[in-house]
C-alpha positions in Angstrom: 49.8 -21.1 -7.9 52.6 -19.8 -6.2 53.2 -23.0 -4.7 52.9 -25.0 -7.9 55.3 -22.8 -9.6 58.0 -24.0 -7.1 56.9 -27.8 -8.0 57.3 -27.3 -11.7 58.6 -24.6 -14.8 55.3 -25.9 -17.0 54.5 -22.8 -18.8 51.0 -23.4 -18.0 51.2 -22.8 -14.3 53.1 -19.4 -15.4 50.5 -18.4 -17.5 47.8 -18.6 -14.9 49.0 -17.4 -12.5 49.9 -14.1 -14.2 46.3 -14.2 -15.4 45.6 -13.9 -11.7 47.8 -10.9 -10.8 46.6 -9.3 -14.0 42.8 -9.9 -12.9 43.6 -9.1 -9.2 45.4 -5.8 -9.9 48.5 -6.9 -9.3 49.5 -6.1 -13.2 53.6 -5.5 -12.0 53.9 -9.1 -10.7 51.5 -10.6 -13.8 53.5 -9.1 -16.2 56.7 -9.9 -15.3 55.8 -13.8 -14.8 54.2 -13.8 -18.3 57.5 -12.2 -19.7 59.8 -14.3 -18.1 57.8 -17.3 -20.3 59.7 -16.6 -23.7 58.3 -17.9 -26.3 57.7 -21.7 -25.2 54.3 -21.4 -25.0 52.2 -23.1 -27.8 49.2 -21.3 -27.2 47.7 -18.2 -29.8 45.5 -16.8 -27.2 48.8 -16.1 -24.8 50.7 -14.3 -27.3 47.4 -12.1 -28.7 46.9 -11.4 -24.5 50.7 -10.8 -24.0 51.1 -8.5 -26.9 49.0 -5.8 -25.5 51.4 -5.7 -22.2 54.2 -4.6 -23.3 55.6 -0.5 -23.0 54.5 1.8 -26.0 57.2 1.8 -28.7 58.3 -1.6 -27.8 59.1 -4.2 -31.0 57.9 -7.2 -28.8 54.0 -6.2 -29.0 54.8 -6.6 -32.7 56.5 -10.2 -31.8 53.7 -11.5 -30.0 51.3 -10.8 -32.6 53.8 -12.2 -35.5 53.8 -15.2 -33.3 50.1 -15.6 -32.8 49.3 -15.5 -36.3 51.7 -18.4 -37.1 50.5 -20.5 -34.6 46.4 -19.7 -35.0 46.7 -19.9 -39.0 43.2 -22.0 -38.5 42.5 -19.4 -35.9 39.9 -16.4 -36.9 40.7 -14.9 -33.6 44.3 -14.5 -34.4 43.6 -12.9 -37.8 41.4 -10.5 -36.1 43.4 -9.4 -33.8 46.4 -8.8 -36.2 44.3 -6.9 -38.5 43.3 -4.4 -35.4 46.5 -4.3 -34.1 48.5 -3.7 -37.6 45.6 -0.9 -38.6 46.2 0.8 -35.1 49.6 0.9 -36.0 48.8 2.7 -39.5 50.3 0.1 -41.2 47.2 -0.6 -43.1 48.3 -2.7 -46.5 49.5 -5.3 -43.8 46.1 -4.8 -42.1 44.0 -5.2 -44.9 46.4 -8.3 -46.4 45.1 -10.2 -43.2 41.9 -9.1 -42.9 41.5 -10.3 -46.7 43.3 -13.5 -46.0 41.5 -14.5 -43.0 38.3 -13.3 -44.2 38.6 -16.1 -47.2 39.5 -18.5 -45.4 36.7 -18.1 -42.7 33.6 -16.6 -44.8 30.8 -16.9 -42.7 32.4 -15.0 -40.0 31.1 -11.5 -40.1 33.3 -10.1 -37.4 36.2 -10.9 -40.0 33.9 -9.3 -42.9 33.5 -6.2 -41.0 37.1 -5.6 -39.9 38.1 -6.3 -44.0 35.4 -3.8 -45.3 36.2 -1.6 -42.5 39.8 -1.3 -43.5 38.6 -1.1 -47.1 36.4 2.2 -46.3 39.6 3.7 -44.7 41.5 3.1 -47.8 38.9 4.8 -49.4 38.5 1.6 -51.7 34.6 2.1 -51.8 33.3 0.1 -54.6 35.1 -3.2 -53.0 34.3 -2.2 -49.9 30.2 -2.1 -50.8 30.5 -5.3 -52.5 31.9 -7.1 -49.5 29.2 -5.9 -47.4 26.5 -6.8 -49.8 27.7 -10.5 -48.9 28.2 -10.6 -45.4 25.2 -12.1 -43.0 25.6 -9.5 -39.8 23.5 -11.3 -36.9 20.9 -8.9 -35.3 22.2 -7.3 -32.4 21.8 -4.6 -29.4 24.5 -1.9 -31.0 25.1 -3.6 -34.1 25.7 -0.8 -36.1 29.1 -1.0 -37.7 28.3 -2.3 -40.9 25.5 -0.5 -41.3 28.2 3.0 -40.7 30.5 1.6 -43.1 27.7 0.9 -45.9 26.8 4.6 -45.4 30.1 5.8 -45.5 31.4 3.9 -48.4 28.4 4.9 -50.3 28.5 8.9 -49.5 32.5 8.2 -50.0 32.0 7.0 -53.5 29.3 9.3 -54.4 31.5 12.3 -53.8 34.5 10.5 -56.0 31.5 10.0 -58.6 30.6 13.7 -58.3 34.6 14.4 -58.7 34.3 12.4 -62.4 31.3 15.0 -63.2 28.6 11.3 -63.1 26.3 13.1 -60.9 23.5 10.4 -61.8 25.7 7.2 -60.7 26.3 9.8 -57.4 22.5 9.7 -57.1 21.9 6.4 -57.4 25.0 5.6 -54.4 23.2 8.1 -52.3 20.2 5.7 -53.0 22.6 3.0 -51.4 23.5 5.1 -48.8 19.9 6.0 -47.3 19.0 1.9 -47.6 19.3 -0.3 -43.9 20.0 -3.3 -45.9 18.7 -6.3 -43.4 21.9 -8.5 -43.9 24.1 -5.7 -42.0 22.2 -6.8 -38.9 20.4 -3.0 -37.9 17.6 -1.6 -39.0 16.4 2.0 -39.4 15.7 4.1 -36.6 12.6 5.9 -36.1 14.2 9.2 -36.9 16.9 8.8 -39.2 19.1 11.7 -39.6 19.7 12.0 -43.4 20.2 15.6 -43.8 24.4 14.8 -45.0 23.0 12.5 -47.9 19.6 14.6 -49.0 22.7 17.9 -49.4 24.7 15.2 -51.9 21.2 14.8 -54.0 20.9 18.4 -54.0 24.5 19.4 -55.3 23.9 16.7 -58.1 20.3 17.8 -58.7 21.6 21.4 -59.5 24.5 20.2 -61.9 21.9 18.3 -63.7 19.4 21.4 -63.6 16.9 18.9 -62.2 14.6 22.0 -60.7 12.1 19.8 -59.7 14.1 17.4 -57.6 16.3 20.5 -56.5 12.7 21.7 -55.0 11.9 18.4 -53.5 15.4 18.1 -51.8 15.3 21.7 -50.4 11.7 21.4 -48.6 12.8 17.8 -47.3 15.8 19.7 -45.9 13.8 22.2 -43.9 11.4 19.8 -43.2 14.5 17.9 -41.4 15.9 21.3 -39.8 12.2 21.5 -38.0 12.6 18.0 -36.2 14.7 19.2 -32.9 15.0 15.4 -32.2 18.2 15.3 -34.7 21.0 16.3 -33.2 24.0 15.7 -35.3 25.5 19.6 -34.8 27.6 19.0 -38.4 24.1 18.4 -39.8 22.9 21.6 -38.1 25.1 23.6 -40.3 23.6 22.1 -43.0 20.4 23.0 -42.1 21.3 26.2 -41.4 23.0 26.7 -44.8 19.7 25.7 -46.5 17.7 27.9 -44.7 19.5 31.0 -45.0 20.1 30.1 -48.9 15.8 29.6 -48.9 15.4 33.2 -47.6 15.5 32.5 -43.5 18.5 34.0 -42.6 17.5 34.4 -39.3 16.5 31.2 -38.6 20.2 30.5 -40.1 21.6 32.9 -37.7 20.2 31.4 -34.9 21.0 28.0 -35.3 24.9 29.2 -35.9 25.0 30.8 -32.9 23.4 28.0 -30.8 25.8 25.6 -32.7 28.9 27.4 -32.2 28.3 28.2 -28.5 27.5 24.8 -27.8 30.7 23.3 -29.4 33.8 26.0 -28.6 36.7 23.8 -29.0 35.3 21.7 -31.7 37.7 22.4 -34.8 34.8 21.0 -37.2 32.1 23.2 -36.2 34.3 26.4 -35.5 34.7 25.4 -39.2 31.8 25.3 -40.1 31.4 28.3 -38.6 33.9 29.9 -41.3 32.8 28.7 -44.5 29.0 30.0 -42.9 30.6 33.5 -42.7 32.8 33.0 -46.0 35.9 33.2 -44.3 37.4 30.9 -46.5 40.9 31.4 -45.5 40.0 30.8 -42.1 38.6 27.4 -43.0 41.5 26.4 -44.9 43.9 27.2 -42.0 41.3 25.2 -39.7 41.5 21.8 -41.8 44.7 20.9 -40.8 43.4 20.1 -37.6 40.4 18.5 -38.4 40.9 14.0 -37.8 41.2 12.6 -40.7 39.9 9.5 -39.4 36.6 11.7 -38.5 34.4 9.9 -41.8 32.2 12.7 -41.3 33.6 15.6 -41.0 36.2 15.2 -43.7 33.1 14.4 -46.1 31.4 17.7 -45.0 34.9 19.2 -46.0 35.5 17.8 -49.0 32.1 18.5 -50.5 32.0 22.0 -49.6 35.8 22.7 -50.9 34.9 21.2 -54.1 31.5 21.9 -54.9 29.9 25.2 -53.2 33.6 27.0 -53.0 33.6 26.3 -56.9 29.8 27.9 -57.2 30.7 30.8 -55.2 34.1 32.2 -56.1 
């Protein structure tokens, strides 16, 4: 390749050739041929592989990817990879405009589907986020659990809003949604199936609505679940441990606690959890600030407990 590069300036012979060094380890030499190309190439996949070369900050990754899309408009790749690119960049209207363009245009394609409604569940836009997944065809798969994640999510998501409204039976019937492994999201359920997050939503609705039947129900599936040592969510151990001690076993409560917060130390979500379990309030609040927001879960655990058991309990 060296050679041919002194024979001739085709773009072509550049762009192996770096491909090459990259693949070789040689990434100094690979990236400085592929820079030294410009912009003559004519080819989407070099611009979408190019973009993800350049130094952190720089205005050329954007470039690249500006580029790609205007040469792969019939391309699904090159939507794809703009959508990723502009959502890790936070600039996720732009994300979702291409996700949702590129999604129409191509859809069948369920990779596209899933980065749309996965976009959608970020911008907390559940309803249309649902509905799109209720029409894409996910093809069965070793770890093909995305979309069934986003269903969950979207669902708990909007049953929380619903709970917001006070429509603690259209909450109900999301968490309904939520527990389902619809077959067209290409998973299906586990053996064990850690539901403890979604069985504490019924409850908190069960109790506005005075249902004391279903509030029983809910409660002894609950401890049923804190019995099966198999789950090991730890944020869903604090749920269990909330149910027990507010069922009478404080200290089977206790115990759990303590195993949960020696096990995660420098976990801001469980030494959270460990707060509201000890009604330090204040020293939850302070800790929220540094709890992801991109962490689905967590911020759910956060939000319901702020607005619904900090309500009861004050």
């Amino acid at each position: 390749m060296e050679w041919a590069q002194l024979m001739s300036d085709d773009w072509k012979i550049k762009y192996y050739a770096g491909l090459i060094y990259l693949n070789a380890g040689a990434e100094e030499k690979g990236i400085s041929i592929w820079k030294n190309v410009g912009d003559i190439p004519d080819f989407t996949p070099f611009y979408i592989a190019r973009s993800g070369l350049w130094d952190e900050g720089s205005t050329q990754a954007q470039s690249d990817v500006e580029k790609a899309l205007s040469l792969g408009e019939n391309d699904w790749r090159a939507g794809l990879y703009a959508a990723r690119f502009y959502l890790s960049k936070e600039d996720i209207q732009k994300a979702e405009r291409i996700a949702q363009k590129y999604y129409l245009k191509f859809p069948k394609n369920y990779y596209l589907g899933l980065q749309y409604a996965r976009i959608l569940e970020q911008e907390k836009k559940y309803t249309n986020c649902i509905s799109l997944l209720k029409n894409i065809q996910v093809l069965p798969n070793e770890g093909a659990s995305e979309g069934r994640t986003i269903w969950r999510n979207s669902n708990i998501g909007n049953a929380l809003d619903l709970m917001d409204a006070g429509k603690f039976r259209n909450a109900i019937d999301n968490i309904g949604l939520a527990l389902q492994w619809p077959v067209n999201l290409g998973v299906g359920k586990p053996y064990l199936a850690d539901e403890r997050l979604e069985n504490y939503v019924l409850l908190q609705c069960y109790k506005r609505l005075k249902d004391n039947k279903s509030v029983n129900r809910t409660e002894q599936g609950l401890l049923s679940s804190s019995e099966q040592k198999k789950l090991t969510s730890d944020e869903n151990d604090f749920i269990s441990a909330w149910i027990l001690r507010e069922t009478g076993n404080k200290t089977g409560a206790n115990q759990i606690m303590k195993e949960l917060l020696e096990k995660n130390p420098l976990s801001n979500i469980i030494q959270w959890c460990g707060k509201i379990y000890s009604n330090d309030l204040e020293g939850a609040r302070n800790l929220e600030s540094k709890i992801d927001d991109n962490a689905v879960i967590d911020q759910f655990l956060i939000r319901l407990f702020d607005k619904h058991d900090f309500d009861k309990r004050n």
